[in-house]
C-alpha positions, 0 to 999 in steps of 0.5 A, spaced: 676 331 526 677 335 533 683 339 530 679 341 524 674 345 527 680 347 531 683 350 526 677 353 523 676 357 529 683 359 529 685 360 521 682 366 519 686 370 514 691 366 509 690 359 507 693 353 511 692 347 508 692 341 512 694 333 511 692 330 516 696 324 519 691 319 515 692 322 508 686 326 508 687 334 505 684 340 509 683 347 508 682 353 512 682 360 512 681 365 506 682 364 500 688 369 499 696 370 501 700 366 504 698 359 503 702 354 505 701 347 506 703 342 512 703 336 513 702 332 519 706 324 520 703 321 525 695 321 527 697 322 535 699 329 532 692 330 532 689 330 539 697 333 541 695 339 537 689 340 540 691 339 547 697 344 547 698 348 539 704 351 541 708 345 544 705 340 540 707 344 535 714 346 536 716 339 538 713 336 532 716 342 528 723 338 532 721 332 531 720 332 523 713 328 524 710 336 523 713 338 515 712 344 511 710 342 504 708 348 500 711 355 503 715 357 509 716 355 517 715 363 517 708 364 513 706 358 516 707 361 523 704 368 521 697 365 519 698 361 526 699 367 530 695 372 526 688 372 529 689 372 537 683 373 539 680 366 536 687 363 540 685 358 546 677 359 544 674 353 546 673 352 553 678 345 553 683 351 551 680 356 556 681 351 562 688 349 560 689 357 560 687 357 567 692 352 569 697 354 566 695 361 569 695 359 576 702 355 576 706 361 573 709 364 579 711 357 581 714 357 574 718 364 575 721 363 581 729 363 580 732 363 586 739 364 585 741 357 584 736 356 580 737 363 576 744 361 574 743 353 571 737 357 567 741 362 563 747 356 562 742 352 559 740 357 553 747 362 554 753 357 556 751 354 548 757 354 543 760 361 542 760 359 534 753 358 534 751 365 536 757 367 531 753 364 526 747 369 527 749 375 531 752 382 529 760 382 531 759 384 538 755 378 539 748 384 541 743 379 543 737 383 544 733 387 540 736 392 536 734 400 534 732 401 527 733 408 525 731 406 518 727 400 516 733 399 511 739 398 516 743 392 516 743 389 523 750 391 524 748 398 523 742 397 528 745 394 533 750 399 534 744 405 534 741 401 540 748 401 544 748 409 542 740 409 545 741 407 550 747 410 552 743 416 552 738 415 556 744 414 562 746 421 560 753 420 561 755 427 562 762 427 565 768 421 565 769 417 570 762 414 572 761 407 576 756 403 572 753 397 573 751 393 568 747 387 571 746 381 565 752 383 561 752 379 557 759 378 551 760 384 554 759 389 548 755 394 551 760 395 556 765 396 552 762 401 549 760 405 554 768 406 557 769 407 550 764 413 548 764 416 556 770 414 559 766 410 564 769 405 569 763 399 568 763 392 572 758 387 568 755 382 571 753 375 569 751 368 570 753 364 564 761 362 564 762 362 557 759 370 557 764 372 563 769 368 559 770 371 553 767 379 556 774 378 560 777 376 554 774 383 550 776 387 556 783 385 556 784 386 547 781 392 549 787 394 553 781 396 559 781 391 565 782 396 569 776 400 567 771 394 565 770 388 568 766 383 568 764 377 574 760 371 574 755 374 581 748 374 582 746 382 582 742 380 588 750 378 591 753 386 589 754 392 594 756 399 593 754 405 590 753 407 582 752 413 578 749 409 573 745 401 572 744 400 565 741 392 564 739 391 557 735 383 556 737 380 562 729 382 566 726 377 561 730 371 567 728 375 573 720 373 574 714 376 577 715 374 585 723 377 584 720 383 581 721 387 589 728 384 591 729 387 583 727 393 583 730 394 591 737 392 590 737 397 584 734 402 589 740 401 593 745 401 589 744 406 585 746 413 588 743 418 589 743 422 583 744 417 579 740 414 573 738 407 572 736 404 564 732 397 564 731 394 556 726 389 556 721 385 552 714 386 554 707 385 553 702 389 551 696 386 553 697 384 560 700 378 565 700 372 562 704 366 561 710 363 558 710 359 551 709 352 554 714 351 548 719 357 549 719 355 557 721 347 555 726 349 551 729 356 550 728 360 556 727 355 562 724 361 567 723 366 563 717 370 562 716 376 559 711 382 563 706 386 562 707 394 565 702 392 568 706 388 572 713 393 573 711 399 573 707 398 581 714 394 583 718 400 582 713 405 586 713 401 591 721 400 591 720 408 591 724 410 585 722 415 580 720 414 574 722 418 569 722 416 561 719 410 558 720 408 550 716 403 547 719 400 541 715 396 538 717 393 531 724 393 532 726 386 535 720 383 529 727 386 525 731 384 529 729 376 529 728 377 521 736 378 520 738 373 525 733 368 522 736 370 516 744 369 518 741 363 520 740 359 516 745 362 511 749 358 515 745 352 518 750 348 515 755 350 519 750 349 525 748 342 523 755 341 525 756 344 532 750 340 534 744 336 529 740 337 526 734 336 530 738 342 535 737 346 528 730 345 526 729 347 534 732 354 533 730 354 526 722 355 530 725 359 536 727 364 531 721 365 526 716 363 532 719 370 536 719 373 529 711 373 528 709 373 536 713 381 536 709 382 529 703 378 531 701 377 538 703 383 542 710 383 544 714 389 545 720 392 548 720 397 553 725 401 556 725 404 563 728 410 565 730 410 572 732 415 578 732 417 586 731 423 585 726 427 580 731 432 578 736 427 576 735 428 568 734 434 565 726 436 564 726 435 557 727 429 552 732 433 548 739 431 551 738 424 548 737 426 541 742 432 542 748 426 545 745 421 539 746 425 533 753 429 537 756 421 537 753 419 530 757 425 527 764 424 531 763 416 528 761 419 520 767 424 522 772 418 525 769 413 519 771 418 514 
C-alpha cells in the first residue's frame, strides 16, 4: 500500500498504529511512547492522504472518516510532525511542494477587499466562542511565559507588559497606532499604564464592536478609539506603532507597502513594535489545511523574508527577540480551556465546527513545538538614536510595573 510506506518514510519515533480502511493493522515508528492508534473509514482516504497529508488529514479528522482509537489528537500529531526533514520525501510529494511553492504569492495577495473578508471569516466567529478558550481580555496571540507554570492569564498580561516596554513609553500623552487591534485589550492597556492616547484599527466588525464597547466601560473614548480602516487608509504622525499578530494577513507581495506606511506614519523619533509568528527555516508555504479553513491568506514569514523589506523601507532596526516556545504554551492552554468547554461550543455552532477547531488548536500546538514555528518581535525606529543604547530600559520598566501591580494587588 502506497500510504503504508509513506508512512514508514515519515514515522520515526513513536508508534503510529494504523487500520486502514479495509480492516487491516499497520505499525510504524519505534516501538516506544506515545502509541497511538487511528483508524481510517474510507479506503479513498488512502490515496487522499498520500496525495496531500495535512489536508486529507484535517478534513477527514472534520469529517470523522479519520477516528482516534487508542491515545490523543495531540499525540498523534506529535508523532505526525516530529521527524520534519522526512516530510514531502518522495518525489510525488517534492513536485506537489514545488506547485504549491510557485502559487503562494497569488495565494498572498490581500488587496484591501479581499484582506477584510479573510479576517471576517476567522475573526467575525461568535465572541461566545472565543469566551470559551482565551484569557478575560480576549489576547488572541502568543502570550510570554516568565515561568513555564504561569496560568495563562498571568502570561497574557506579561506579554502585554513586554511589549509595552519595548515602545518605551516614557512620557504621557504619546499618539499610538495599533494596527490589527483586535478585542481591543492591548490598547486599553496602554492608555492605562502610560496615559497614552491609542487609535486601534481593524478589519473584522465584531472586534470594532466590542473594542469600542471595552473603551467606553473603561471611561476612555476620548483617549482610545477604535475603527474599522484598512491601515494602508491612516494618515498622520505617531510616537509609537505597535501591531501585535495582525503580520501573519499581510502576505509577502504586501510586505513593502507594509513597512512604507509604517515609515510614513511613525514620526520621526518614534518607535514601531511588530509581534508575529515566524518560521525559522526559510520561505515557505501555508498549510494547505490552515489556508482552507482558518486563515484564508494567511502565511507566516521567514526573516529571510522581512527584515530586506524593512531596509529598503529605510527604517532601523533596532531590537529582535525571539520567543520560541512560548506560543507552543500558549495553544496547550487554549486547547485546553477548549475542550473543558466543547460542549457549550458544540451549541454555538456543530459538531463537525469542533472536531475542526479541535485540529486547529492541537495541530498549531505541535507545529511551534515540532515544525520550526516561532514568534518574532521587532522593534523599529527612523532614527538609530530612538531607543537607548542598551537593553536595560525594557527590564528595568517591566520589573517597575510588576512591583507597582504586586503593590496595588496587595
Amino acid at each position: 500500500m502506497l500510504l503504508a510506506r509513506l508512512l514508514d518514510r515519515m514515522i520515526r519515533s513513536g508508534t503510529l498504529t494504523v487500520i486502514d480502511g479495509h480492516g487491516r493493522t499497520h505499525r510504524f515508528g519505534d516501538g516506544t511512547e506515545p502509541a497511538v492508534t487511528i483508524r481510517l473509514h474510507d479506503p479513498a482516504l488512502h490515496l487522499r492522504l498520500v496525495l496531500n497529508p495535512s489536508l486529507a488529514a484535517g478534513e477527514a479528522y472534520m469529517d470523522g472518516t479519520l477516528t482516534i482509537e487508542d491515545g490523543s489528537l495531540a499525540e498523534f500529531l506529535d508523532i505526525a510532525t516530529r521527524t520534519r526533514e522526512t516530510r514531502g520525501a518522495t518525489a510525488l510529494h517534492r513536485v506537489a511542494g514545488a506547485i504549491d511553492y510557485s502559487l503562494r504569492f497569488l495565494q498572498q495577495i490581500n488587496t484591501a477587499t479581499r484582506a477584510r473578508r479573510n479576517v471576517q471569516h476567522h475573526y467575525d466567529l461568535s465572541g461566545a466562542l472565543y469566551d470559551l478558550f482565551l484569557d478575560r481580555d480576549r489576547q488572541y496571540s502568543c502570550a510570554y511565559f516568565t515561568d513555564p507554570g504561569n496560568s495563562l492569564e498571568q502570561a497574557q498580561v506579561d506579554k502585554k507588559r513586554h511589549i509595552a516596554a519595548k515602545l518605551l513609553l516614557d512620557r504621557p500623552g504619546l499618539r499610538v497606532l495599533d494596527i490589527g487591534s483586535g478585542w481591543g485589550g492591548l490598547g486599553l492597556y496602554l492608555a492605562d499604564v502610560a496615559a497614552a492616547e491609542v487609535t486601534g484599527v481593524t478589519l473584522s466588525t465584531e472586534q470594532v464592536k466590542v473594542s469600542q464597547e471595552r473603551s467606553a466601560a473603561a471611561g476612555m473614548p476620548g483617549r482610545v478609539r477604535f475603527e474599522l480602516r484598512d491601515y494602508r487608509d491612516m494618515a498622520g504622525a505617531y510616537d509609537r506603532i505597535v501591531s501585535v499578530g495582525m503580520f501573519e494577513h499581510v502576505g509577502v507581495p504586501h510586505y513593502p507597502t507594509f513597512f512604507a506606511k509604517v515609515r510614513d506614519l511613525l514620526k520621526p523619533d518614534g518607535v514601531a513594535l511588530l509581534h508575529s509568528i515566524g518560521r525559522m527555516d526559510g520561505p515557505g508555504v501555508t498549510d494547505p489545511w490552515i489556508r482552507k479553513y482558518i486563515f484564508t491568506g494567511g502565511y507566516v514569514p521567514a526573516l529571510s523574508e522581512v527584515l530586506p523589506v524593512i531596509e529598503r523601507a529605510g527604517l532601523w532596526v533596532t531590537d529582535v527577540e525571539i520567543l520560541r516556545l512560548h506560543y507552543a504554551e500558549t495553544l496547550k492552554r487554549w486547547r485546553a480551556n477548549f475542550m473543558a468547554h466543547r460542549i457549550q461550543a458544540a451549541r454555538i455552532y456543530d459538531e463537525r465546527f469542533c472536531r475542526m477547531w479541535e485540529f486547529y488548536l492541537t495541530g498549531a500546538e505541535m507545529a511551534f513545538r515540532n515544525m520550526g514555528q516561532m514568534v518574532f518581535q521587532i522593534q523599529l525606529a527612523r532614527e538609530q538614536t530612538a531607543v537607548p543604547l542598551t537593553r536595560d530600559y525594557i527590564v528595568d520598566w517591566e520589573r517597575a510595573q510588576r512591583e507597582s501591580a504586586e503593590t496595588e494587588a496587595a
